[in-house]
C-alpha positions as CSV (number, residue, x, y, z in Angstrom):
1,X,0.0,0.0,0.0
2,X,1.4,3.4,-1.1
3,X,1.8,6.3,1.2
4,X,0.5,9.7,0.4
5,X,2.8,12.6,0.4
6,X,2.1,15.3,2.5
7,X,1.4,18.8,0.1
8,X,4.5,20.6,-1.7
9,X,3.0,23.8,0.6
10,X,3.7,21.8,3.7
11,X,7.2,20.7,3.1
12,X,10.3,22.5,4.2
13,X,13.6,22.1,3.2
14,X,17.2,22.4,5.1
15,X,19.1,25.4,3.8
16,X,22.7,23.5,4.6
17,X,21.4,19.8,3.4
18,X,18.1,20.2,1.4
19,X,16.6,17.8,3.4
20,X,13.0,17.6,3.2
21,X,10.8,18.4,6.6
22,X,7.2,18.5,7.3
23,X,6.2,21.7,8.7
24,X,4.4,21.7,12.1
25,X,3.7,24.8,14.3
26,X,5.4,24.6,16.8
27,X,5.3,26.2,20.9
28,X,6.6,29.0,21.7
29,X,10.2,30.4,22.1
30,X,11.1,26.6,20.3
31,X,13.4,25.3,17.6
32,X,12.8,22.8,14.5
33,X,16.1,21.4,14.0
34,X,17.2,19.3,10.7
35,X,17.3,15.6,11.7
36,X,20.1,15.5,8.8
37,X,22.5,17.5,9.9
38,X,21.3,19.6,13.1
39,X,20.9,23.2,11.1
40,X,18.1,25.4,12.7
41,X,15.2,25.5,10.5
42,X,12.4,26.8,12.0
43,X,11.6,28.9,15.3
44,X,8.7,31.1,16.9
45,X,11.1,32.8,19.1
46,X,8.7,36.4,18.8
47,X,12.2,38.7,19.2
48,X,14.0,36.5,16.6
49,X,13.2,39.3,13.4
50,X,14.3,41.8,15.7
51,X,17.4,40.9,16.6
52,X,18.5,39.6,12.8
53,X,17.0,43.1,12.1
54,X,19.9,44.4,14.4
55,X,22.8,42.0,13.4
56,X,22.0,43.0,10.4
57,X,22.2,47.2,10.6
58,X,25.3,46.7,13.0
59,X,26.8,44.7,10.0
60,X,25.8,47.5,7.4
61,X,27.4,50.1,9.8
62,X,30.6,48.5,10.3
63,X,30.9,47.7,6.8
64,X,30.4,51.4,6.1
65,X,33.0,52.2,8.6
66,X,35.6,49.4,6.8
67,X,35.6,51.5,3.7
68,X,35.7,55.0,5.0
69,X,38.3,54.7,7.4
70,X,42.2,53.3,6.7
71,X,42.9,49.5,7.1
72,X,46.2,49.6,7.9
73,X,49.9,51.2,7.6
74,X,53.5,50.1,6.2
75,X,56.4,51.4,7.4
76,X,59.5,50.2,6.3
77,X,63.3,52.3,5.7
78,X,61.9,55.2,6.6
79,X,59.0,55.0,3.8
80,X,55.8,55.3,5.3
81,X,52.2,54.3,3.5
82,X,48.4,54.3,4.8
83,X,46.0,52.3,2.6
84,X,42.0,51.7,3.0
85,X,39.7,49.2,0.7
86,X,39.0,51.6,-1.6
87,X,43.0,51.5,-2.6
88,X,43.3,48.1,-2.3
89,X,40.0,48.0,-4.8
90,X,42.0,50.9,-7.0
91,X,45.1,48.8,-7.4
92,X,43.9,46.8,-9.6
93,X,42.5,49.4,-12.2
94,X,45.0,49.3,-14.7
95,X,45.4,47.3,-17.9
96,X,44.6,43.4,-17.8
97,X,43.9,43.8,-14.0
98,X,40.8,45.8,-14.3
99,X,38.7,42.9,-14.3
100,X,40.1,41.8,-10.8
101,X,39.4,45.4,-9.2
102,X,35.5,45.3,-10.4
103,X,35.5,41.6,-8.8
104,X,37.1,42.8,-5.9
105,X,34.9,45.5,-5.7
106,X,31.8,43.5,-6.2
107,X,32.5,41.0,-3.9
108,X,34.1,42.7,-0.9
109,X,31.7,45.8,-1.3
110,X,28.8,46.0,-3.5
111,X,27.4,42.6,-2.8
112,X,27.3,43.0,0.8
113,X,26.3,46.1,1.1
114,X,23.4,45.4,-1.3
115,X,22.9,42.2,0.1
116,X,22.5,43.6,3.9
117,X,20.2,46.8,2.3
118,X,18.0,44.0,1.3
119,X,17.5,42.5,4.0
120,X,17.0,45.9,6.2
121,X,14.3,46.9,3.6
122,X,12.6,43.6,3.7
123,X,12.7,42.8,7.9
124,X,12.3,46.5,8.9
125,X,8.5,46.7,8.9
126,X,8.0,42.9,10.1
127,X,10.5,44.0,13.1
128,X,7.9,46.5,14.4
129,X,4.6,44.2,13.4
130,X,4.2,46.7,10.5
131,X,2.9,45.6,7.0
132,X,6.3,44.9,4.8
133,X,7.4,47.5,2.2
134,X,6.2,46.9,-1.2
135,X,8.6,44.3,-3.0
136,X,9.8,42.9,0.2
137,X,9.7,39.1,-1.0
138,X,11.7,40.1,-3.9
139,X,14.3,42.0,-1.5
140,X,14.5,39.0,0.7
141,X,14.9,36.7,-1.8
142,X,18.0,38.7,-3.6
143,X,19.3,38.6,-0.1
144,X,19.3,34.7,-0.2
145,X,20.6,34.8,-3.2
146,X,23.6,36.8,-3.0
147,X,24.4,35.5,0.4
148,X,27.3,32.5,-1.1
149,X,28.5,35.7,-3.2
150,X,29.3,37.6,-0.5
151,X,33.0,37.4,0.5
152,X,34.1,39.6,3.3
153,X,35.3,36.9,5.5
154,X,37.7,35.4,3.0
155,X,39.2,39.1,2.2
156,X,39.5,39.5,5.8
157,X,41.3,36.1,6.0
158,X,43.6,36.6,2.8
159,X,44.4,40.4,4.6
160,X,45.5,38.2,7.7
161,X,47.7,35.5,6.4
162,X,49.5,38.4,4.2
163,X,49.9,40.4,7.4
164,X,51.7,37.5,8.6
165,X,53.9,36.9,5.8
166,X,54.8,40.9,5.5
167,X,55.3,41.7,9.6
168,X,58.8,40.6,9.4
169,X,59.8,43.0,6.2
170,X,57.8,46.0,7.7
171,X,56.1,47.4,11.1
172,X,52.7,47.0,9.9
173,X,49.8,49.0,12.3
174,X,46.5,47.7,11.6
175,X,43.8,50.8,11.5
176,X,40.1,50.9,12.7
177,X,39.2,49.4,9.3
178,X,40.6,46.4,10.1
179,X,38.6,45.4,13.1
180,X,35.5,47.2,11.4
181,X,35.9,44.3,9.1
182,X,36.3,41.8,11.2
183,X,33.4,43.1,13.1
184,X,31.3,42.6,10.3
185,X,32.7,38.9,9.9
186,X,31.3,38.1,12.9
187,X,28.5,39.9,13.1
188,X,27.5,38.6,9.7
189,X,28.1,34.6,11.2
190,X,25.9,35.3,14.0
191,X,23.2,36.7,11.9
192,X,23.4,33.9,9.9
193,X,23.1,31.2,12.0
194,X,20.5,33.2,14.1
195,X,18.2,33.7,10.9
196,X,14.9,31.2,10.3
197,X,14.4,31.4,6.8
198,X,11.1,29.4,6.8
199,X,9.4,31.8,9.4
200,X,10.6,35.1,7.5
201,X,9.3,33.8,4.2
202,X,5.8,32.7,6.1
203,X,5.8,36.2,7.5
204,X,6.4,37.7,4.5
205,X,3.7,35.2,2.5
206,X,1.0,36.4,4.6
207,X,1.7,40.5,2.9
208,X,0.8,41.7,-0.1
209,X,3.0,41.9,-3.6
C-alpha cells in the first residue's frame, strides 16, 4: 500500500542539506532542528526578526566604517604608506587587471552592502509588526541569493595571512578598518546562523505583492 505525500505547501527544506521536513507549528520560544545535519530550521522565538534586524544594521554600519576609514599602515626604511579598501580595490585598475578590481569590488563591497540593504528593507517593517514594504519578498529573496557571493570573510582572512607573511619586512599597524571588518565577519556569522528562513518567508507570504 502506497503512502500519500504530504502537500508541496507543507514541506520545508534544510538550507545547509536540502533535506526535506514537514512543517508543524510549533510552541513557543522553540526550535525545528534538521534531523540531517542539526541546522536550525524553523523557530517562533517572537524577538528573533528583531534581533537579525539588528545584526544586520550593525553589520551594514561596520561595513560602512571598513571603507571609509584606513585598514592599515606600512612602514618600512623610513618609507611610510596608509592604505583603506577603496585602494586596495583601486590597485587593480589598470590594464589586464581591471577585471580583478571590479571583482574585488563587487565581492568585498557592492554585494554586501546590497545584500545587507536588502534584508533591512525587507525585515524592517516585520520587526515592528508593520505591514512589509512593497517588493519585500523580492528583496528578501535577492538577499538569499547573494548570500554564497558575499566574501568579506575570505578578504578579511587573505588580509590576515598576508599580514603575517609581511610583519617581518615592515612594522605593519592595523587601522580601525581592520577590526570594522572583522566586526562585520562576525556579526554577519551570527546573523546567519540566528536567521529562520522558513518563518521570514511565512511572515512575509501572509503580505501583499
Amino acid at each position: 500500500m502506497s503512502q500519500s505525500l504530504p502537500p508541496l505547501d507543507d514541506l520545508v527544506a534544510c538550507h545547509h542539506c536540502d533535506t526535506l521536513h514537514v512543517a508543524q507549528d510549533l510552541p513557543d520560544r522553540a526550535r525545528a532542528y534538521c534531523q540531517r545535519c542539526g541546522s536550525v530550521m524553523m523557530t517562533t522565538q517572537s524577538t528573533a526578526i528583531a534581533r537579525v534586524l539588528s545584526l544586520a544594521i550593525t553589520a551594514f554600519v561596520l561595513l560602512i566604517a571598513a571603507i571609509s576609514f584606513p585598514f592599515l599602515a606600512l612602514d618600512a626604511k623610513g618609507l611610510h604608506n596608509t592604505t583603506s579598501v577603496i585602494d586596495a580595490v583601486l590597485a587593480f585598475n589598470e590594464g589586464y587587471a581591471f577585471p580583478l578590481a571590479v571583482a574585488v569590488a563587487f565581492f568585498i563591497i557592492i554585494i554586501p552592502l546590497t545584500r545587507l540593504g536588502a534584508l533591512i528593507y525587507a525585515l524592517g517593517p516585520l520587526a515592528r509588526d508593520k505591514p512589509a514594504h512593497a517588493g519585500a519578498k523580492r528583496a528578501f529573496g535577492l538577499a538569499e541569493q547573494l548570500r554564497p557571493w558575499s566574501m568579506a570573510e575570505i578578504f578579511i582572512v587573505g588580509v590576515t595571512v598576508a599580514l603575517i607573511k609581511v610583519a617581518g619586512l615592515a612594522a605593519v599597524t592595523i587601522g580601525p578598518a581592520f577590526w570594522a571588518f572583522a566586526g562585520v565577519v562576525i556579526v554577519t556569522v551570527l546573523k546567519d546562523q540566528m536567521i529562520c528562513r522558513y518563518s521570514i518567508w511565512e511572515a512575509l507570504e501572509q503580505q501583499p505583492d
